[in-house]
DRENDO-1510 file (C-alpha; in Angstrom, 1 decimal, always signed):
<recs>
REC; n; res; u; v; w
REC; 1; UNK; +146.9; +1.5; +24.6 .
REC; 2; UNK; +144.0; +3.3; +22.9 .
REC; 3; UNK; +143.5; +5.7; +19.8 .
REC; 4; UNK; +140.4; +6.9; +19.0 .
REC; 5; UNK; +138.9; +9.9; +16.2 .
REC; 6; UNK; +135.7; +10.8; +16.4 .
REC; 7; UNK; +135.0; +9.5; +12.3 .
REC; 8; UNK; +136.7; +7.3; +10.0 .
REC; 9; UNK; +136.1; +10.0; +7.0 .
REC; 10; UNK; +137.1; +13.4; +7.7 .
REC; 11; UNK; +137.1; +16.6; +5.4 .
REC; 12; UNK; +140.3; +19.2; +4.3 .
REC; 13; UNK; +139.8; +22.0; +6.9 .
REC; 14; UNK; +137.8; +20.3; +8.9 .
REC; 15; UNK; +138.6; +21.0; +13.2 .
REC; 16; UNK; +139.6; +17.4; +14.7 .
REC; 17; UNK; +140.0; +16.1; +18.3 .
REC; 18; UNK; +141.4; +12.1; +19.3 .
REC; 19; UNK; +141.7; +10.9; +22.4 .
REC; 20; UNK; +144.4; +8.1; +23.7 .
REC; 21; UNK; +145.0; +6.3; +26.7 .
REC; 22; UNK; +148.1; +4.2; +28.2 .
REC; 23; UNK; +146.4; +0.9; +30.0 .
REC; 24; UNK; +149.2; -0.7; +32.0 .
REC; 25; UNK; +152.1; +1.7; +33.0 .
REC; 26; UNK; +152.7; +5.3; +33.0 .
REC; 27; UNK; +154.5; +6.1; +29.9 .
REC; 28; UNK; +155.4; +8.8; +27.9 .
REC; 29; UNK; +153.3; +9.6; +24.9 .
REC; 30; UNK; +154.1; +10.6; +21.4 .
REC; 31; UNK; +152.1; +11.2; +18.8 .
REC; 32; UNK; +152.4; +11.2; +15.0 .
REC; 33; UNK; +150.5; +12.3; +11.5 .
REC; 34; UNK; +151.2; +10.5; +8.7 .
REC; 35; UNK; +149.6; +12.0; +5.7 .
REC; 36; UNK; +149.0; +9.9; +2.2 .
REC; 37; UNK; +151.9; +11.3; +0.7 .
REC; 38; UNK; +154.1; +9.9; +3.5 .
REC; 39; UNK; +154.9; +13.4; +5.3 .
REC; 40; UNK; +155.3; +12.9; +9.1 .
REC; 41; UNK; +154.1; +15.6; +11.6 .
REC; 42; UNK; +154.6; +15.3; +15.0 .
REC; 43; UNK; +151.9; +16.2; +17.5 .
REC; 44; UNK; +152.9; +15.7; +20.8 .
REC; 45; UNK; +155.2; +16.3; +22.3 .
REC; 46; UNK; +155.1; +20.1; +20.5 .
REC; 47; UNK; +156.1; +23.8; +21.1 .
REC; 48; UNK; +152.9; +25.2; +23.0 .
REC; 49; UNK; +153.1; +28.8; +23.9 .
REC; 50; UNK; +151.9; +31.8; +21.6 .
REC; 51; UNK; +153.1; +32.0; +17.9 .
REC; 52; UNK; +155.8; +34.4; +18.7 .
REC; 53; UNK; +156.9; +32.9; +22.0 .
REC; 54; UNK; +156.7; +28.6; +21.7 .
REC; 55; UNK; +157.6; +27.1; +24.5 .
REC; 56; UNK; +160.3; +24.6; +25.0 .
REC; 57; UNK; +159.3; +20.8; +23.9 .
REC; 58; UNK; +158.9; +18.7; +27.0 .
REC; 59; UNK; +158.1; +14.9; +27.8 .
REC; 60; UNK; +154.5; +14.0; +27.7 .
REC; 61; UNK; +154.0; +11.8; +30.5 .
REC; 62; UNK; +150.2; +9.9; +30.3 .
REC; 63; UNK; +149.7; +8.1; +33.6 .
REC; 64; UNK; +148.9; +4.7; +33.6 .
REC; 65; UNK; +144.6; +4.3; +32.9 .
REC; 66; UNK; +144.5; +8.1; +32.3 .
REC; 67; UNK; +142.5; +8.8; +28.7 .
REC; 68; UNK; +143.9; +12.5; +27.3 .
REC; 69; UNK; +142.1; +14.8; +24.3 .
REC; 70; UNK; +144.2; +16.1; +22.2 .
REC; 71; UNK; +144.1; +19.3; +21.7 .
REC; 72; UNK; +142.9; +19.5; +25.1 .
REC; 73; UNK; +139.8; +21.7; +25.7 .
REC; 74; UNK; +142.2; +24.3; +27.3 .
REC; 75; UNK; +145.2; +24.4; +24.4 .
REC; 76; UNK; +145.8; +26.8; +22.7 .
REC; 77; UNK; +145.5; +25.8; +19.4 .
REC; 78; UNK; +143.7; +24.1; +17.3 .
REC; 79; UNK; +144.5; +20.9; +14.3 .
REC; 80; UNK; +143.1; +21.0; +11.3 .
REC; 81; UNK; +142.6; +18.1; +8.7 .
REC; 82; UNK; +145.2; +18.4; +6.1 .
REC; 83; UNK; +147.0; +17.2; +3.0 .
REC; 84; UNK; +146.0; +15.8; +0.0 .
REC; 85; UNK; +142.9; +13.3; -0.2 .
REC; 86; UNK; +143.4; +9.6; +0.8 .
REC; 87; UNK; +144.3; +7.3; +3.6 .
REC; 88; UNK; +145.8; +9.4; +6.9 .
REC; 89; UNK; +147.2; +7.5; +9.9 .
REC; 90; UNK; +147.0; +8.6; +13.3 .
REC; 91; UNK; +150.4; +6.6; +15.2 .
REC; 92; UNK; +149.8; +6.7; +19.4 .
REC; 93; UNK; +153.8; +5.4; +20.8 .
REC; 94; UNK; +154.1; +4.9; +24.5 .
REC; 95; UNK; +157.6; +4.3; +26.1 .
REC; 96; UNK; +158.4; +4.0; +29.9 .
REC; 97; UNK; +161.3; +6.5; +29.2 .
REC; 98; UNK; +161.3; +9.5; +27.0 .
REC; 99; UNK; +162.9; +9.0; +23.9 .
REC; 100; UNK; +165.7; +11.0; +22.2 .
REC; 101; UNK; +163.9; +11.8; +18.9 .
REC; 102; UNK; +166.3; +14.5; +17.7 .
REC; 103; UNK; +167.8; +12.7; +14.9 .
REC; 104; UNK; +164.5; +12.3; +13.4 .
REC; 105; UNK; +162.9; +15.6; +13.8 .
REC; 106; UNK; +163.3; +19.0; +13.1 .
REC; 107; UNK; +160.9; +22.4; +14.1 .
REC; 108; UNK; +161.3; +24.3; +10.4 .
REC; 109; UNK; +161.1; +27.5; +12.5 .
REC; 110; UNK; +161.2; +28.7; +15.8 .
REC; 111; UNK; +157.4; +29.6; +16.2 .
REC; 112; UNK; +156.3; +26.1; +14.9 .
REC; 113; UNK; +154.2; +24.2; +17.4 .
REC; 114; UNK; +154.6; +21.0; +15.4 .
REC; 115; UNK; +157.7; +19.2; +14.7 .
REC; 116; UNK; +158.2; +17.8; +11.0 .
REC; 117; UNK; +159.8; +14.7; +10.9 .
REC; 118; UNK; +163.2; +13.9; +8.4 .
REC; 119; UNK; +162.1; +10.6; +7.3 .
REC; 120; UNK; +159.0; +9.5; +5.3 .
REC; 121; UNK; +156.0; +6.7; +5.8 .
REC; 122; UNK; +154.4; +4.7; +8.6 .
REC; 123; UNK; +157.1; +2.1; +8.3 .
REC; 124; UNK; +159.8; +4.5; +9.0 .
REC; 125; UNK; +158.5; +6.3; +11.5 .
REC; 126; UNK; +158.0; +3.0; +13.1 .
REC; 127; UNK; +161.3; +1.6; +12.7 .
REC; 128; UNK; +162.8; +4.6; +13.9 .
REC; 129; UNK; +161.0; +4.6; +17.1 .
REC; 130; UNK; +161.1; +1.4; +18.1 .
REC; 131; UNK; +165.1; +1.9; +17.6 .
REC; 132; UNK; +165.0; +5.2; +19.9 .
REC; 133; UNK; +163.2; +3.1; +22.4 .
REC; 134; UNK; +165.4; -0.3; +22.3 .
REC; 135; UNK; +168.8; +2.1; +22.5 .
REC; 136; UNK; +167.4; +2.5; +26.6 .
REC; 137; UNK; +168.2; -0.5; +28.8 .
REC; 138; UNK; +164.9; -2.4; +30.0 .
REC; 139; UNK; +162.5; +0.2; +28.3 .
REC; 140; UNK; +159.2; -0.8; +27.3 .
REC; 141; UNK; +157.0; +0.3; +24.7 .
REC; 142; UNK; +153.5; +0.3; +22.8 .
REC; 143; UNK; +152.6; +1.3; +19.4 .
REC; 144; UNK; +148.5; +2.0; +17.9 .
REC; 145; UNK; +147.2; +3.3; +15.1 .
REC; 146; UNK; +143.8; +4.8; +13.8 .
REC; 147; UNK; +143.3; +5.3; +10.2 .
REC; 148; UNK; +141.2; +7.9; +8.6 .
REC; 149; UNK; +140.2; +9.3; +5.3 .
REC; 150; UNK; +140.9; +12.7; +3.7 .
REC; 151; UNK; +138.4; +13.9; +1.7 .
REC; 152; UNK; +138.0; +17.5; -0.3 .
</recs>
């Protein structure tokens, strides 16, 4: 499994693009923002659609060697670099099976693309998926991370 941002140092503001890739087995793909204060956003799976009518979240299945962009260059929307200055991680999770993540995560209103998540910090967010994947029989699963600075 791959994660990769196109700079290590990034500005507030500032339009961003990653890429990721599953190498051994399809799998479905989430992926996470974890700001320096510990705030957790999720990026996919999200809530595409218009800001008045979001679509319904749905599994993102990655094929096995398949490299996605995200945003792709045909969604409709664009991420931003936010938060406040410091250390960001990027966290790529890959499961065989989708995962039932709606303990952990909330949408704080219907037109939000991006799910927020109720618990705080990389080691959380890990814990807690790794849990939601070892509660299916037999499932396997990746983690990766890319780490990049905030700066004003």
């Amino acid at each position: 499994m791959t994660l990769a941002l196109p700079a290590s140092t990034l500005r507030a503001g500032d339009n961003f693009a990653l890429t990721t890739s599953v190498d051994r087995t399809s799998a479905y793909l989430y992926l996470y923002s974890v700001d320096p204060a510990g705030q957790i956003q999720q990026l996919l799976p999200n809530r595409t659609g218009s800001a008045t009518k979001p679509l319904p979240e749905q599994p993102f299945l990655v094929e096995a060697g398949q490299t996605i962009a995200f945003p792709s260059k045909d969604a409709r929307f664009s991420v931003f670099v936010e938060g406040p200055p410091g250390t960001s991680t990027l966290v790529a999770f890959a499961s065989v099976q989708p995962l039932n993540l709606d303990a952990l995560r909330t949408y704080p209103s219907t037109s939000d693309t991006f799910a927020q998540m109720n618990i705080a910090g990389f080691n959380a967010l890990s814990e807690g998926l790794k849990m939601a994947a070892d509660a299916l029989p037999g499932n396997l699963y990746a983690q990766t991370t890319a780490a990049f600075t905030v700066v004003k």
